[in-house]
N, C-alpha and C positions, 0 to 999 in steps of 0.2 A: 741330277745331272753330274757327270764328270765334269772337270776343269773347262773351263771355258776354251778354246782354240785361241792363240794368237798370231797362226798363219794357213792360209787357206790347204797346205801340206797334212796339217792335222783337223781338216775335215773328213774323219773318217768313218768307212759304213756302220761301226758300232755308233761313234758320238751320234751320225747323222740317224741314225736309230729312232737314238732318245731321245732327239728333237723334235722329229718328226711325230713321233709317236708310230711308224711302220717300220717295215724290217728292210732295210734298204743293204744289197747284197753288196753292190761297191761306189765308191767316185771316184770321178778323176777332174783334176783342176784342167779347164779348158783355156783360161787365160786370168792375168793375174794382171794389176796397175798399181802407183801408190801415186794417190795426190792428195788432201786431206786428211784422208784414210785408206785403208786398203779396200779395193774394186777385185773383186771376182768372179768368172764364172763356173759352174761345178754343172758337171754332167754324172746323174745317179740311174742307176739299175736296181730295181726292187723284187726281192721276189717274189711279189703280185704285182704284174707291170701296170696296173689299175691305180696304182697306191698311190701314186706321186705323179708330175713334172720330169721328163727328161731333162732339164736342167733349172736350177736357180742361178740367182743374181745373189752375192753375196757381200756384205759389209764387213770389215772390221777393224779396229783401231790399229793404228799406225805400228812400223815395224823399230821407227825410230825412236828411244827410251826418254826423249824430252821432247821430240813432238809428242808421242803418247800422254804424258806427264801433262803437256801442254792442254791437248784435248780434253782430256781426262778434268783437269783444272776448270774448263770452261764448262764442261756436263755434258758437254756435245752428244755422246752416243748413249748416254743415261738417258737425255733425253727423246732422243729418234725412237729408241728402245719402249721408253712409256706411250710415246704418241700411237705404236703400230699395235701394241699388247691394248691399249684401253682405249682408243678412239678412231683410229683408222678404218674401222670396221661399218662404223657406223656415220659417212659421210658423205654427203652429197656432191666429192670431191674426183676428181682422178686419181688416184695414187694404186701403186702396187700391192696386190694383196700378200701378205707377210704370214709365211708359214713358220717360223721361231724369230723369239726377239729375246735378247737377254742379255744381262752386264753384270758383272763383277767387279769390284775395284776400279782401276782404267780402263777393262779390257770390255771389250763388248762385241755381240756376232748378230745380225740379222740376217734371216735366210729368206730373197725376198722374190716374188715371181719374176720371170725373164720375161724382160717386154720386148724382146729382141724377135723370136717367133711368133707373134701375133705383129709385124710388120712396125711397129713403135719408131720413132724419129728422134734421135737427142743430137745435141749439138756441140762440138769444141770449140767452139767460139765464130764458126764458118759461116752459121748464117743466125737471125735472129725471127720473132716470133710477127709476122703477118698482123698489119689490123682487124683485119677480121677474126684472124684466129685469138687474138689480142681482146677484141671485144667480147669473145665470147670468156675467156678465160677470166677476165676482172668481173662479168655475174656470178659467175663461179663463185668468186672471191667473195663477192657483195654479200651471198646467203650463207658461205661459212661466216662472213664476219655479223653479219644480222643475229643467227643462233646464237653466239656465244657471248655479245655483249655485255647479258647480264651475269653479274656473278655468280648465281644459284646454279647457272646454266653449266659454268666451267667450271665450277666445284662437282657438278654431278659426272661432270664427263672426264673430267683431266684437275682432281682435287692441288696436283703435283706443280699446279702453275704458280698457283701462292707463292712456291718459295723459287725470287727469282736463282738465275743461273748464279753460277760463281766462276771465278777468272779470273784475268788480271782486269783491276778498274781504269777508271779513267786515266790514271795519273801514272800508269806502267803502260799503257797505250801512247800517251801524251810521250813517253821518255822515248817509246820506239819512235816515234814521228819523229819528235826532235834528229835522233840519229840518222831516219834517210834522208830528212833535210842536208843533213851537216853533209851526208854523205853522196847523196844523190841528187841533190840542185840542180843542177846544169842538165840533166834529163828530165827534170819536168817542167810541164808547162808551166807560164807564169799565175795561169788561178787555180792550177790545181797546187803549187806552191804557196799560196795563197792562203788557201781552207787550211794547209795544212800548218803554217805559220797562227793563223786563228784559233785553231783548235788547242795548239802546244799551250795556247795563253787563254782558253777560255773552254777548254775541255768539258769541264764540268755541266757547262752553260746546254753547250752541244748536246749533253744525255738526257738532260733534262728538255729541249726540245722536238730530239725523237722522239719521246715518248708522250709529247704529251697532248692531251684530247682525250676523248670517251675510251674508254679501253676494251679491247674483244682480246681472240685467241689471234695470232698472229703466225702464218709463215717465218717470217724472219728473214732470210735467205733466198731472196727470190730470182736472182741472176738466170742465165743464159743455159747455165750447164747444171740447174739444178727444177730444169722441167723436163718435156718431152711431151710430143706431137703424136695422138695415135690418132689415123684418118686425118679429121679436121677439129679435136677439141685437146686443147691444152691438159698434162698432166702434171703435176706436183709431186718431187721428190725430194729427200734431204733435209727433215725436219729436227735437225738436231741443233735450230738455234732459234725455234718455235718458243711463244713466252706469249706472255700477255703482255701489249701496247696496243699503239691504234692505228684503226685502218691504215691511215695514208703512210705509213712505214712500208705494211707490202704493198698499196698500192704506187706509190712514188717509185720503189726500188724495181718493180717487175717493167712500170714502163721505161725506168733509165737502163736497167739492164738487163730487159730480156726482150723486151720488141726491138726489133730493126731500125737502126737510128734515124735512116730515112723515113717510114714509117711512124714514129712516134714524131720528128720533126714536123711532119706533114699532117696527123690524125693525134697530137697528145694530149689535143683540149677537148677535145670529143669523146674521145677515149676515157678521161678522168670524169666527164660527166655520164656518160653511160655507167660506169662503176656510182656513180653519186648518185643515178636512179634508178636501181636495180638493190642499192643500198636500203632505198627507203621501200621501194615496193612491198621488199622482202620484212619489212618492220622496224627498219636498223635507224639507227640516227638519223639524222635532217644536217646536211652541210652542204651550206651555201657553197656553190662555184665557185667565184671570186677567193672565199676565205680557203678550200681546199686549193686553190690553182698555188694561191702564196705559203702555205704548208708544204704543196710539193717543192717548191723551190729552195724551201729550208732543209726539205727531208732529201733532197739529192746532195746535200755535202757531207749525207754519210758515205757515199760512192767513192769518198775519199779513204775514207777508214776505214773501207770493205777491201779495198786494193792496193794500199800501201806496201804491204807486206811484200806483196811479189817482188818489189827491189832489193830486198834483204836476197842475199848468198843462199841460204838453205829453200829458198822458194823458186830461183830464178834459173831453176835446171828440174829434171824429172819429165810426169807424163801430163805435169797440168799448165805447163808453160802455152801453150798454144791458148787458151782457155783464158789464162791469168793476164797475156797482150793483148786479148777480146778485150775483158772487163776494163784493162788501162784504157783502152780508147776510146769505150764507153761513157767510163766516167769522165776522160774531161770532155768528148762532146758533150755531155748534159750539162755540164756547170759551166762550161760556154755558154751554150744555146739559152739555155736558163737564167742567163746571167746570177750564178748561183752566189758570188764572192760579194756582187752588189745587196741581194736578198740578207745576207747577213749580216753584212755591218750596217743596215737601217737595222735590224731586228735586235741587235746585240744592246743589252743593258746599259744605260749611260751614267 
């Protein structure tokens, strides 16, 4: 392969060629975003019109040289890249089927099916995910996370999880909190101010209670703007902060930030237990109700650390602003409603 592309300009009919593996005579960018990363779509002409898709859906790392740097730091598109080349293929899951996947250095392209013409549904923050469509999507969930439990299991499918991600740790996340505290106070609420005053002084404490319990293959990343609705069954995209932890990390974070707050206020303990028997149906662990209901309430003060950023200057402009005031609203209704500030200072070390 030629140099990897790092803007969708140099997707072009030779590179897209050699990715594809067919002889694709031209493209042309049909639309272009940056929020994370760079969002594309490409419209190709092949000349065997048999050969391909009239358009993909395209990924690739950021155009800005320390967001990149940043990404890049964290594995993000290293890892989206491995999930779609060695495991996507074979899952009982929704997600796009992925015609190239590949990374280099920071730079990374995934050429991924357009779920736009087969009538697909994603959201900017406008509306959220239906109970029912909600219940169906946590079995979903319950039998990828039953597979992968055991380790033989994720070594055979995704050996690459062993080694977690890398980024900044706790203690360069702790330092950015500190600062929108200092800086942004008086715009947030007083518990979401709160987790984040906790976290600055017990950070540590906090990583170690996401993660811990039985551990499977994990989403990661399960907000609002990283699924999509085809008909009536949830789909899963975005896997570039996929790892191995446990269950109630995505099950916690899909109900704080992808069901309809109405709907998860009204349906969230029903919700958690349909995912906790469809859990074990499928073989997967045995967790009591009670003991997951008080894990989710520890595991929604990540919702704090998921969306902090958006008040920082370089996040609080662009194409994902609509999106990133969803998740702010999200997260503090959930650690309201959850009384999530209370759940942690019983929980916290004495």
């Amino acid at each position: 392969m030629n140099a990897l592309p790092s803007h969708p300009d140099q997707l072009t009919a030779a590179w897209l060629s050699q990715a594809l593996g067919v002889s694709v005579r031209s493209s042309q960018v049909l639309d272009h975003a940056s929020a994370t990363n760079q969002r594309a779509r490409i419209g190709l002409q092949y000349d065997d019109p048999t050969d391909g898709p009239a358009s993909l859906f395209v990924k690739l790392a950021p155009l800005d040289e320390s967001h990149r740097q940043m990404i890049g730091a964290i594995g993000m598109g290293v890892r989206e890249s491995q999930f779609y080349a060695d495991v996507s293929g074979d899952l009982d899951l929704l997600v796009p089927h992925c015609a190239y996947a590949g990374h280099e250095d920071d730079l990374f392209v995934l050429l991924l099916e357009d779920l736009a013409p087969r009538g697909c549904v994603f959201s900017d923050g406008d509306w959220g995910i239906r109970a029912d469509h909600a219940a169906t999507a946590l079995e979903d969930l319950a039998r990828f996370h039953a597979r992968f439990e055991r380790q033989a299991a994720r070594d055979a499918a995704a050996p690459w999880l062993r080694d977690p991600q890398g980024g900044p740790g706790s203690d360069a996340t702790a330092g950015l909190m500190r600062l929108i505290l200092d800086q942004q106070g008086q715009a947030l609420s007083e518990s979401y101010r709160a987790i984040g005053e906790l976290y600055v002084e017990h950070h540590a404490w906090f990583h170690e209670i996401w993660h811990a319990g039985p551990p499977t293959y994990v989403h990661g990343d399960l907000h609002i703007g990283n699924v999509f609705l085809d008909a009536d069954r949830v789909g899963f995209l975005d896997w570039g902060l996929s790892r191995q932890s446990t269950h109630l990390r995505d099950v916690s974070y899909f109900l704080t930030m992808s069901v309809a707050v109405e709907e998860r206020r009204s349906h969230g303990r029903a919700l958690l237990e349909t995912y906790l028997h469809a859990l074990q149906t499928n073989g997967g662990t045995e967790i009591q109700p009670d003991a997951a209901w008080e894990a989710h309430r520890l595991q929604a003060s990540y919702t704090v650390i998921a969306t902090f950023l958006a008040y920082m200057p370089s996040y609080a402009s662009g194409d994902g602003v609509a999106l990133s005031n969803d998740l702010l609203a999200r997260a503090n209704a959930a650690i309201e409603d959850l009384e999530v500030v209370a759940a942690v200072e019983a929980a916290l070390p004495r």
